[in-house]
C-alpha positions as CSV (number, residue, x, y, z in Angstrom):
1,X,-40.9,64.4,75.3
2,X,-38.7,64.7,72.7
3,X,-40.2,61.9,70.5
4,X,-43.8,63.8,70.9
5,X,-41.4,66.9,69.7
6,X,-40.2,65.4,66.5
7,X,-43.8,64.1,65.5
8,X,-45.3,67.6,65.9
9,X,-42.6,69.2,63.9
10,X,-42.4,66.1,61.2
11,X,-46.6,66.3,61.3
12,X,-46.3,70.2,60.7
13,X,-43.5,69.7,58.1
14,X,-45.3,67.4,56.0
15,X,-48.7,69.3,56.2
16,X,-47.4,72.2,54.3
17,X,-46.5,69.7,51.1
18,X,-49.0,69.0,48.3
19,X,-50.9,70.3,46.1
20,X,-53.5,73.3,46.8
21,X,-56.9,74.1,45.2
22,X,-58.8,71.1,43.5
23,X,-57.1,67.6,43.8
24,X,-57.2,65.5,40.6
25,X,-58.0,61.7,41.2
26,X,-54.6,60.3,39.3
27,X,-55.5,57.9,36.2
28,X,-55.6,54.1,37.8
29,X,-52.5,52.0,37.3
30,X,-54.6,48.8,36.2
31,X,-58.1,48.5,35.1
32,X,-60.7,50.6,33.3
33,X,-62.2,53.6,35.8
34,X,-65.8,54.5,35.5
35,X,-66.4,57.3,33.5
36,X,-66.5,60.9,34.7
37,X,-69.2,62.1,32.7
38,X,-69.2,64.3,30.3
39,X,-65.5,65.9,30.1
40,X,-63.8,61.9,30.6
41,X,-61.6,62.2,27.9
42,X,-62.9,58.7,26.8
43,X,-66.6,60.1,26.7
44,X,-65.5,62.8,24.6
45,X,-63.3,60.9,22.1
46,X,-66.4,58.7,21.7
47,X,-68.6,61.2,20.5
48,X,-65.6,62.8,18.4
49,X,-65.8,59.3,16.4
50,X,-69.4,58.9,16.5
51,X,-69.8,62.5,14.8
52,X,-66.6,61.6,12.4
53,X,-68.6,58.6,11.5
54,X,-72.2,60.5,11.0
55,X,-70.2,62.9,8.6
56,X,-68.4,60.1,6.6
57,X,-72.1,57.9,6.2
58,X,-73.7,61.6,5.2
59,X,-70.9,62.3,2.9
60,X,-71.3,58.5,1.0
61,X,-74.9,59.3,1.1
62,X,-74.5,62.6,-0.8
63,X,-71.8,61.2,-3.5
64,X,-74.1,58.2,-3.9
65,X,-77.4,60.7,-4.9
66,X,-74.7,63.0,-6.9
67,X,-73.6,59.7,-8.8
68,X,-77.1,58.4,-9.5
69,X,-77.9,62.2,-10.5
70,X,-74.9,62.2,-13.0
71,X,-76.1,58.9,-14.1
72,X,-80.0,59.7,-15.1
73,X,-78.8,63.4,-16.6
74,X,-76.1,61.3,-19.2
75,X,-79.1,58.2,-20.0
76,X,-81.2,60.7,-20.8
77,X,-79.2,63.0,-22.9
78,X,-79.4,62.6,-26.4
79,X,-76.3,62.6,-28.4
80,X,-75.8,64.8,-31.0
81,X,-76.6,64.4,-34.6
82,X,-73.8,62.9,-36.3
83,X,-72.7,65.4,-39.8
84,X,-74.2,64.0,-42.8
C-alpha cells in the first residue's frame, strides 16, 4: 500500500513539471531534420540568399548597361577644336 502511495504522489509530482502552452520539437542532436515549411529557419535563410543573390546579378546588370552607356556617349563625342 504504501509503494502504490509513493507512485501516486511521485506520478502527481512529476505531472505538474514542464512546459505549458505549445511544445517546441528540440533541434536533433545528429542529422539534418525535414524542413518545417515556411518559417524553418533554414527555408528562410535560403530565400534570404537567393534574394541577396537576385539583387547582386541585377545590380552587375545595371553597372554593366551604365558602363556600355558611358562607353558609346565618350566614342561618340567629338573632342573639341584644338586653338589655332
Amino acid at each position: 500500500m504504501r509503494t502504490v502511495l509513493v507512485l501516486l504522489l511521485s506520478v502527481s509530482a512529476l505531472s505538474a513539471c514542464g512546459l505549458r502552452g505549445d511544445l517546441v520539437r528540440p533541434m536533433p542532436l545528429w542529422g539534418d531534420p525535414p524542413l518545417d515549411g515556411p518559417t524553418d529557419p533554414r527555408v528562410i535563410k535560403a530565400a534570404e540568399e537567393a534574394e541577396a543573390a537576385e539583387k547582386e546579378r541585377q545590380d552587375a546588370e545595371r553597372r554593366a548597361a551604365d558602363e556600355k552607356r558611358r562607353l558609346e556617349i565618350e566614342q561618340g563625342a567629338t573632342p573639341p577644336a584644338a586653338p589655332q
